[in-house]
C-alpha positions as CSV (number, residue, x, y, z in Angstrom):
1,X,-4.6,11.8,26.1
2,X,-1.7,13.7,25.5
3,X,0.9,14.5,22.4
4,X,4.0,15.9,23.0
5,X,6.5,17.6,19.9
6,X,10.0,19.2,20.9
7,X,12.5,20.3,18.5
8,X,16.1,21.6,19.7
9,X,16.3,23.0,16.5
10,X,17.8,26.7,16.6
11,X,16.0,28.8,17.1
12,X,13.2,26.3,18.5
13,X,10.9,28.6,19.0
14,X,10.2,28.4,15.4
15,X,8.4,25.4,16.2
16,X,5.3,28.0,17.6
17,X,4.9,29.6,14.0
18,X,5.0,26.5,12.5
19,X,1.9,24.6,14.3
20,X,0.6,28.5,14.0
21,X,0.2,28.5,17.5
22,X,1.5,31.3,20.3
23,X,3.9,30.0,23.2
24,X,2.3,31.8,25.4
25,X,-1.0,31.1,25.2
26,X,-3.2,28.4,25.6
27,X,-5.6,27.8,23.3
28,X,-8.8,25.2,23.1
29,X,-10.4,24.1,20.6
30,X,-13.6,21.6,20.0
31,X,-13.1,18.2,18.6
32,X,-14.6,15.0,17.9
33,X,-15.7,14.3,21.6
34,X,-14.2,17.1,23.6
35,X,-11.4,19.7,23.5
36,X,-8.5,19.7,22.3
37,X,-6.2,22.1,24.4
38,X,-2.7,23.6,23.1
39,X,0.5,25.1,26.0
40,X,4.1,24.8,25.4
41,X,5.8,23.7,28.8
42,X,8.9,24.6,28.0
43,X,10.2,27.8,25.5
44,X,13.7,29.1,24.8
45,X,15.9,29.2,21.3
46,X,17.8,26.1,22.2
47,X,13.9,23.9,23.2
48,X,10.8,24.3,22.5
49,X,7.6,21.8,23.4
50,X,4.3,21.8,22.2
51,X,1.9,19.7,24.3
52,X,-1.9,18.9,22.8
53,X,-4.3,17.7,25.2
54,X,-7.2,15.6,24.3
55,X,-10.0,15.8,27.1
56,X,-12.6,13.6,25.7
57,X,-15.7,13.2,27.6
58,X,-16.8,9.6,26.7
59,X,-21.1,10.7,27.4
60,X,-21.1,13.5,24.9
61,X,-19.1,11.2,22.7
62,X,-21.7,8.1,22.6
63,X,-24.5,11.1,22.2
64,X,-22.5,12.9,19.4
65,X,-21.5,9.9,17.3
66,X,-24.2,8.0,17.6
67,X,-22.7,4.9,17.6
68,X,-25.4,2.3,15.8
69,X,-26.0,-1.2,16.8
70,X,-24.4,-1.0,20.4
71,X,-25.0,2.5,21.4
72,X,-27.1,1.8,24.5
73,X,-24.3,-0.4,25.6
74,X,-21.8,0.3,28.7
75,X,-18.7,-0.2,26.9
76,X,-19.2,3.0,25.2
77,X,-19.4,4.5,27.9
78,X,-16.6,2.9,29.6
79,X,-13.4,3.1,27.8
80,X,-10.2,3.9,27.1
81,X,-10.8,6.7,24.3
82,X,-10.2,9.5,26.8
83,X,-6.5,7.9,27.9
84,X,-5.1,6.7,24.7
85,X,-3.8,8.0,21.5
86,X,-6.0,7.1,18.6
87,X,-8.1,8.1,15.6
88,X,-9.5,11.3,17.8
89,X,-5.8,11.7,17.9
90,X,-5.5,12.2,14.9
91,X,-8.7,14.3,14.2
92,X,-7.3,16.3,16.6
93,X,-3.9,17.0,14.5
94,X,-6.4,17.7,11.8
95,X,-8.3,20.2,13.5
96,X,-5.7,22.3,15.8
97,X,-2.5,21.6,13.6
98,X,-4.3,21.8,10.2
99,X,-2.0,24.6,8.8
100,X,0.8,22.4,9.7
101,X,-0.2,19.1,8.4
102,X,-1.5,20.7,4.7
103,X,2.5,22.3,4.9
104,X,1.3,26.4,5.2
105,X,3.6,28.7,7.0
106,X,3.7,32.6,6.1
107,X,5.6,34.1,9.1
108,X,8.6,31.3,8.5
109,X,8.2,29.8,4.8
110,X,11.8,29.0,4.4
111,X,11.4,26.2,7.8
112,X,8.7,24.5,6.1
113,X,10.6,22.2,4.2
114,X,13.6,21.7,7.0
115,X,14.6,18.4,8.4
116,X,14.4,19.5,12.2
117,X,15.0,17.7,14.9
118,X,12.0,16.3,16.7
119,X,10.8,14.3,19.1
120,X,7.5,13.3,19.8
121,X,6.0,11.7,22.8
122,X,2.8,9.6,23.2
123,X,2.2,8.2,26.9
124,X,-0.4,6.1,26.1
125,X,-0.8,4.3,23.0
126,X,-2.8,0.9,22.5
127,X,-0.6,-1.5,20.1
128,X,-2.8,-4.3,18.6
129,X,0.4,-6.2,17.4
130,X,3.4,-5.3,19.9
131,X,6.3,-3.5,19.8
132,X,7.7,-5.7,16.6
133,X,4.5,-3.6,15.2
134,X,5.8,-0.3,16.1
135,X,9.1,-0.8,14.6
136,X,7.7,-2.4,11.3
137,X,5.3,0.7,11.1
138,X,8.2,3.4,12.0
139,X,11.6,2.0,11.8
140,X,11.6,2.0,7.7
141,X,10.3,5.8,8.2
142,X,13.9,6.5,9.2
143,X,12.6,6.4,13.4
144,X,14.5,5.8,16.6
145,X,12.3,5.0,18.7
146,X,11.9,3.9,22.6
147,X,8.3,1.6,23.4
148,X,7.9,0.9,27.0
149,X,4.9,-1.8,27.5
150,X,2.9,-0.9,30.3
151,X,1.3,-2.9,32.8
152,X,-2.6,-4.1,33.2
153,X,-2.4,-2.6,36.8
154,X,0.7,-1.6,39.3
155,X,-1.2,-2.8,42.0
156,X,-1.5,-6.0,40.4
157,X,1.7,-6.7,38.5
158,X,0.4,-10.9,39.0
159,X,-2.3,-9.5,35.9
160,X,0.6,-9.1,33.5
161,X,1.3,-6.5,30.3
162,X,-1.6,-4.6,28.8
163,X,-1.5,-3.5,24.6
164,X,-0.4,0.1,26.1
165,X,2.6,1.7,25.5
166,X,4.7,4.6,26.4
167,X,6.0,5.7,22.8
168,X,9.1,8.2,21.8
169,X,9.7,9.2,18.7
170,X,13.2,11.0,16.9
171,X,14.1,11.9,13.6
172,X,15.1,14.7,11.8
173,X,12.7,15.7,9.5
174,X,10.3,18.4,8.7
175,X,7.1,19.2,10.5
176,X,4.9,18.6,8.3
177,X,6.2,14.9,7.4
178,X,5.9,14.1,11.5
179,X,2.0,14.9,11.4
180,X,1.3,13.2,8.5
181,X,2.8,9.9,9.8
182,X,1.0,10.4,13.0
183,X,-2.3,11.3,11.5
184,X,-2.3,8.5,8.8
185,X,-0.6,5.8,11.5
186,X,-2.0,6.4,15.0
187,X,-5.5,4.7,14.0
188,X,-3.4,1.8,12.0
189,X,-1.9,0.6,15.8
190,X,-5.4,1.3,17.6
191,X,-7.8,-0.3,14.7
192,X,-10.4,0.6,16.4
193,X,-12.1,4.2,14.2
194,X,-13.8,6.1,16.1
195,X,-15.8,6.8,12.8
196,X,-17.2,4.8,9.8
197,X,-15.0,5.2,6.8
198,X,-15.8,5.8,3.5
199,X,-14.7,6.2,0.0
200,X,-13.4,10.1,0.7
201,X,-11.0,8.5,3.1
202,X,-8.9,6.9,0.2
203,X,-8.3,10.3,-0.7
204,X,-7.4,11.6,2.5
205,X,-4.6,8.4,2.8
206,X,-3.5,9.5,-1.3
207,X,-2.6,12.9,0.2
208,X,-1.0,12.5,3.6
209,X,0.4,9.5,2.5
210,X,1.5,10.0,-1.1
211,X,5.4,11.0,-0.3
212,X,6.5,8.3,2.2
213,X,3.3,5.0,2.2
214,X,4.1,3.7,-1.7
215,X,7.3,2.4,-0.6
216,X,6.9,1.3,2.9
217,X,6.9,-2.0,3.1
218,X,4.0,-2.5,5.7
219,X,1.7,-0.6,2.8
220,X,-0.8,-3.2,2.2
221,X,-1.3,-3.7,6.5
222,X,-1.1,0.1,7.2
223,X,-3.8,0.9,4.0
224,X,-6.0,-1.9,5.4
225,X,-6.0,-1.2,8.9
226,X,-6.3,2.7,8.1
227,X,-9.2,1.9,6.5
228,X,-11.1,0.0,9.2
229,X,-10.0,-3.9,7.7
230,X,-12.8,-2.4,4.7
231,X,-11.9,-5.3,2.1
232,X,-13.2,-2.9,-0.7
233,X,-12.0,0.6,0.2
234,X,-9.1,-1.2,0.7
235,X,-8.8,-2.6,-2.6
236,X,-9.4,0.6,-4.1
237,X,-6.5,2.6,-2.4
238,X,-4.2,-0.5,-3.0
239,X,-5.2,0.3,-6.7
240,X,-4.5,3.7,-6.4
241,X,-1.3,3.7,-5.1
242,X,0.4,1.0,-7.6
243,X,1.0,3.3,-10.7
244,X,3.1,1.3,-13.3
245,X,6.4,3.1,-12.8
246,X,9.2,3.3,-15.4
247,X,11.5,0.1,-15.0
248,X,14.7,1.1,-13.7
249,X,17.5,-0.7,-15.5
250,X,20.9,0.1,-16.2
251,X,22.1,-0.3,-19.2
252,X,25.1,1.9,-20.0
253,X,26.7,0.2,-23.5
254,X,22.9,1.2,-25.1
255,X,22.2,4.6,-26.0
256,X,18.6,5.6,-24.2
257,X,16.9,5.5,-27.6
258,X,18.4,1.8,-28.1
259,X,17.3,1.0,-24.5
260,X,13.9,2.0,-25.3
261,X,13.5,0.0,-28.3
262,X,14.7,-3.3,-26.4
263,X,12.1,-2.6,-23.7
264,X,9.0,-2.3,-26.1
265,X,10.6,-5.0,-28.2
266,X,10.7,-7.4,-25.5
267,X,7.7,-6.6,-23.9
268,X,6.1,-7.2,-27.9
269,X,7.5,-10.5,-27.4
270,X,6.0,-11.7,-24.3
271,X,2.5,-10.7,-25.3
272,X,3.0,-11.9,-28.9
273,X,4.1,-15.2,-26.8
274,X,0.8,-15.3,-24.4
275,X,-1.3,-14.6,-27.2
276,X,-0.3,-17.6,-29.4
277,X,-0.9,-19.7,-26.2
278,X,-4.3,-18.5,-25.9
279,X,-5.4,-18.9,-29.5
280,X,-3.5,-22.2,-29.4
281,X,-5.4,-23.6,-26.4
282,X,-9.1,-22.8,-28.3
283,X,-10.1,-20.4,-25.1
284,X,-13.1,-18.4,-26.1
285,X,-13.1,-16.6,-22.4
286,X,-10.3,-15.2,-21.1
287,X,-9.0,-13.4,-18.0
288,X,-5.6,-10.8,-18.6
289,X,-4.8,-10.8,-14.9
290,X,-2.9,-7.7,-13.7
291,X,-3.7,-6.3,-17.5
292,X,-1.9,-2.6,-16.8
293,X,-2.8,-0.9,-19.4
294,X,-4.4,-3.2,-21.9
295,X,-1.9,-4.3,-24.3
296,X,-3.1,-7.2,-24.1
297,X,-6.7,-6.6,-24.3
298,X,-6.4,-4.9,-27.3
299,X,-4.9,-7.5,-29.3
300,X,-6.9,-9.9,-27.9
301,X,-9.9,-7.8,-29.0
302,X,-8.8,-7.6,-32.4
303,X,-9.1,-11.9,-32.7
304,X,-12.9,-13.0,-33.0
305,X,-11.8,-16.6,-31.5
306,X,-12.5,-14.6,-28.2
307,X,-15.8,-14.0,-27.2
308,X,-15.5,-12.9,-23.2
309,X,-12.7,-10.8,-22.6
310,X,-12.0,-9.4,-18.8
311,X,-9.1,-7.3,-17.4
312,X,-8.6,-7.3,-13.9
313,X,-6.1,-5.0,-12.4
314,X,-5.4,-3.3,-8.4
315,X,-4.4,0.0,-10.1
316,X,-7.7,1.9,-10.4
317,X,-5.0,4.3,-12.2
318,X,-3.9,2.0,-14.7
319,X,-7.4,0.7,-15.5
320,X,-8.2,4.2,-16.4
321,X,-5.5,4.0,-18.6
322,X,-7.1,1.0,-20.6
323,X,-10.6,2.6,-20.7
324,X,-8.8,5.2,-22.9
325,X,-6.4,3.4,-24.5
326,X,-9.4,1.0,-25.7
327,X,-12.1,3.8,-26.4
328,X,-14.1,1.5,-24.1
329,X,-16.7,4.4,-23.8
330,X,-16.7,5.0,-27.1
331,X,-17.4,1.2,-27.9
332,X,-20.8,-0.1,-29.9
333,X,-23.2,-1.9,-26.9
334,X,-22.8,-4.9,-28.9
335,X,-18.3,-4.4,-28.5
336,X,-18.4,-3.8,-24.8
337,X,-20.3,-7.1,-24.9
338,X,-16.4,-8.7,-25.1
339,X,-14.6,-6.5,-22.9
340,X,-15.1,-6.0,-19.3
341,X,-12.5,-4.4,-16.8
342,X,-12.0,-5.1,-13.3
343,X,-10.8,-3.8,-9.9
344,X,-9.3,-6.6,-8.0
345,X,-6.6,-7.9,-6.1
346,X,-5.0,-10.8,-7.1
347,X,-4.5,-12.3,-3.5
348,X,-7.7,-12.5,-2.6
349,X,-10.4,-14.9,-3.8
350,X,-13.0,-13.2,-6.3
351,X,-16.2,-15.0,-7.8
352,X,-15.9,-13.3,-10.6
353,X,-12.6,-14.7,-11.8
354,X,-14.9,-18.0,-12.1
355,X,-15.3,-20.2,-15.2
356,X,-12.5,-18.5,-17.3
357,X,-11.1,-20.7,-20.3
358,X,-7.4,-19.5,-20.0
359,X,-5.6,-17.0,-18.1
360,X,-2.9,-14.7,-18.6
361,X,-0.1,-13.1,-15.8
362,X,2.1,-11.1,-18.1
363,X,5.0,-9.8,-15.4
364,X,3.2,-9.7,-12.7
365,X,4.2,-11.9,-10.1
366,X,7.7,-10.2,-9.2
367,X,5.8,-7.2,-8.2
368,X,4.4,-9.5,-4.9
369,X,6.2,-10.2,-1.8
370,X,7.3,-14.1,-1.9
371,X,5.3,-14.4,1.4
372,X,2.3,-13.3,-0.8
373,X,2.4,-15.5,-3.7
374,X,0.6,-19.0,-2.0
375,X,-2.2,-16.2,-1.8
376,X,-1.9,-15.4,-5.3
377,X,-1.4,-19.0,-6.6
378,X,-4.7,-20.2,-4.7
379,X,-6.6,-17.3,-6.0
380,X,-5.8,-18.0,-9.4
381,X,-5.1,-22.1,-9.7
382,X,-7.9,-23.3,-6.8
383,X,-10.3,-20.7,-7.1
384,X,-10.4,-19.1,-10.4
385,X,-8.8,-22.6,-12.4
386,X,-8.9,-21.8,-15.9
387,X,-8.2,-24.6,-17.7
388,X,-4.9,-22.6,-19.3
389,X,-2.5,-20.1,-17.0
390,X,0.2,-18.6,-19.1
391,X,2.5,-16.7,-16.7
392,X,5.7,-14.8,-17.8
393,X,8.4,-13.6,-15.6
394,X,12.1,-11.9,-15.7
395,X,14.8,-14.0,-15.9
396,X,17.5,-13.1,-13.3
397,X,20.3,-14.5,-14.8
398,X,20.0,-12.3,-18.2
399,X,20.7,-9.5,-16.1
400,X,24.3,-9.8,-16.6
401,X,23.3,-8.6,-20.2
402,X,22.3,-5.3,-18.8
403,X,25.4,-4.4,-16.5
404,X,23.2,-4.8,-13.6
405,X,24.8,-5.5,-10.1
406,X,24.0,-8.7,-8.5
407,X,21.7,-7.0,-5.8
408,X,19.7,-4.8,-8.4
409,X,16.2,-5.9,-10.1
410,X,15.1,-4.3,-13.4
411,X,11.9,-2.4,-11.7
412,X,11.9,-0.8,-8.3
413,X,8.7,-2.2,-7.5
414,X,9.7,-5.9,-8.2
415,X,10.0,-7.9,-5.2
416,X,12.0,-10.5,-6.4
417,X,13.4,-12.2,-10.0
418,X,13.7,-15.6,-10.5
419,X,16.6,-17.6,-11.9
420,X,15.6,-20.4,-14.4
421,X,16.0,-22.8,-11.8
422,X,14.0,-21.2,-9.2
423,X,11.2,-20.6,-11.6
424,X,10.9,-24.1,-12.5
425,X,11.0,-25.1,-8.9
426,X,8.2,-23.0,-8.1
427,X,6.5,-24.4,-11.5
428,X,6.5,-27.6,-10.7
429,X,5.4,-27.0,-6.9
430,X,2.1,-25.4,-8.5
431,X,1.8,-27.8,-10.9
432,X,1.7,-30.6,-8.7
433,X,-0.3,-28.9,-5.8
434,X,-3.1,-27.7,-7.9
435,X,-3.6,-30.7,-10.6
436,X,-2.0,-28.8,-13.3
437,X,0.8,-29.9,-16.3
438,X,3.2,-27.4,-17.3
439,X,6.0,-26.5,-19.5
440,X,8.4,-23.9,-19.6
441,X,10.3,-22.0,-22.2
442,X,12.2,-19.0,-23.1
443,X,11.0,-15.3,-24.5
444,X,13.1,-13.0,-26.5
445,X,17.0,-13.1,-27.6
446,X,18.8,-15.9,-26.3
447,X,22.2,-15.5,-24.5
448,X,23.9,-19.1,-24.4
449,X,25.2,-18.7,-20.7
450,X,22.4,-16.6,-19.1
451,X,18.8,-17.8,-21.2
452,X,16.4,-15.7,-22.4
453,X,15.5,-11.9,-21.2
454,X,11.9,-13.8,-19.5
455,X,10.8,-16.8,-19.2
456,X,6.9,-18.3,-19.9
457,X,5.4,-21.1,-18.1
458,X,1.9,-22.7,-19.6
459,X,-0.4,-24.2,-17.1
460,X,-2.8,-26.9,-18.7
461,X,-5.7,-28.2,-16.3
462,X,-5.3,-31.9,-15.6
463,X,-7.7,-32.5,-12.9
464,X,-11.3,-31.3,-12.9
């Protein structure tokens, strides 16, 4: 298994100081398996290529891993680890381009941070999704790339494709950038670790991945398949990576003290709005279901009518946030008898969502892909089924207030926002699939053209 970088950069033959590594030499190094063996091909100002060559050796690798369960089997032995680009890959780039990947260069700082251009070349590379899976994963990274889909056998083109394909890489951007998107995606297209993952390995993704995987759209297939399809380490990074970021509205007839204001104003309103629902409906348990930072929580702490109180959140961040905002530590046993937080995502089916009075989704459900939300809505109205769901959501059409461009949403990380009419579409759909009545109003200032800033819709349980 081989990897290939070349940079016609000038002078390319920066491209040695930068993987710390001499031209003419070349150097091996032990790795998970085997060697790893470094030699540039070809050297001159105007093109330089750095080659590393994985020679895995798949005996020592069955007797050095120790693979439980199967290890006595042939298929260890027998594989394609020594031909294909993968998670020993990528351990590799660790290992012999560490200095590289962790962005250290004393001989040429100034280069570190340097678009160049590269091009990286990976003969063999199993794809468990296709090429439409390559250019989901690379294209939004800024990539050109070329994917030639090998064939099972050449003597036998009857047997048709294989998973395998020849992969080329370009883009103009620095080093360091290229090895992190190899090192964090080469395992995503393999799935197949060569080691058990862990909870040290969400920290390894934060790092190599916290510049360019927030915003890639693939984030929640890349953390999950990075992560060996682990449903719960998976959960965790997902958590860790959704920070509540500032909403990014424009609002240029409103000084940014005045903008302010209206934000925490309207944002009083909604939760002023969800928590008269709640008392309303006589819920003595209830669920705040992507609770942030606990706003919420803490008011409905302060109101005895509630007796079971649980905020459930992806963001491991933000629910650190709501421990201190709450002083949960610093909570009486007999308080933290009423408050419980949560790590969970809202997609998935959770037991412990169970038997809830009423439920709360306080601007949350923009921040999902549309594709995503049946998930959601089963979670919550078929699984969970409080007997009350009080959801709030922007309103699309009040964004005229704001000077907004048609094409703009009032947060960077919301996926969508609804006009009135779309929401109560998508109301009534839930209401009739799941055995639920509904109404909808209005929340905050009303514009007589446009509606209100959000819009609330009340779920009642109709069906047991």
């Amino acid at each position: 298994m081989f990897l290939s970088i070349t940079t016609t950069q000038h002078p390319a033959t920066n491209l040695g100081y930068l993987l710390h590594k001499h031209p003419d030499k070349v150097q091996t190094f032990s790795t998970a398996g085997g060697k790893a063996h470094v030699f540039f091909p070809e050297v001159s100002d105007e093109r330089c290529t750095a080659v590393l060559l994985l020679d895995i050796d798949p005996v020592e690798l069955v007797r050095s891993l120790k693979v439980p369960g199967e290890s006595r089997s042939l298929q260890h032995y027998v594989n394609d680890r020594p031909y294909v680009a993968s998670s020993f890959t990528s351990s590799a780039i660790a290992n012999v381009y560490s200095s590289a990947l962790n962005g250290r260069c004393e001989d040429k700082p100034e280069w570190l941070n340097q678009p160049l251009a590269l091009e990286a070349k990976i003969p063999v590379l199993k794809v468990k999704g296709g090429q439409g899976l390559l250019e989901r994963i690379f294209q939004p990274l800024g990539y050109s790339l070329t994917a030639e889909r090998l064939t099972l056998d050449e003597q036998f083109p009857e047997w048709g494709e294989s998973n395998y394909f020849a992969l080329t890489l370009k883009h103009n951007i620095p080093l360091q950038t290229l090895l992190q998107h190899l090192y964090v995606l080469l395992p995503v297209f393999d799935a197949e670790r060569h080691f058990y993952v862990a909870s040290g390995d969400i920290e390894v993704l934060l790092k190599k991945g916290e510049t360019w995987l927030k915003d890639h759209p693939e984030r929640e297939f890349i953390i999950r398949r990075y992560l060996n399809n682990n449903a719960s380490l998976s959960k965790l990074a997902m958590g860790r990576f959704l920070e509540e970021e500032e909403p990014a509205v424009s609002e240029p007839d409103l000084t940014i003290q005045e903008v302010q204001e209206e934000r925490i104003n309207l944002h009083q309103q909604r939760l002023n709005a969800a928590f008269d629902v709640l008392k309303a409906s006589g819920a003595k348990t209830v669920l705040d279901l992507g609770c942030g930072e606990g706003r919420l929580l803490k008011m409905l702490l302060r109101e005895g009518q509630f007796t079971r109180i649980v905020g459930v959140d992806v963001s491991f961040y933000s629910l650190q946030v709501a421990t201190r905002r709450l002083y949960l530590k610093e909570m009486t046993p007999k308080q933290k008898e009423r408050i419980e937080l949560l790590q969970s995502a809202l997609t998935y089916r959770d037991r412990r969502l169970v038997g809830f009075d009423a439920a709360a989704l306080i601007e949350v459900i923009e921040h999902l892909d549309l594709e995503r939300l049946p998930a959601l809505e089963r979670a919550v109205f078929e699984f969970a089924r409080p007997k009350t769901v009080v959801i709030t959501t922007p309103n699309r059409e009040y964004n005229a207030n704001y000077a907004m461009p048609e094409d703009k949403l009032r947060h960077r990380d919301h996926r969508f926002e609804w006009t009135r009419h779309e929401f109560a579409e998508w109301v009534n759909q839930v209401s009739e699939k799941f055995g639920y009545g509904a109404s909808i109003e209005g929340v905050g200032e009303e514009d007589p053209a446009f509606g209100a800033a959000s819009q609330m819709a009340v779920f009642r349980c109709s069906v047991d």
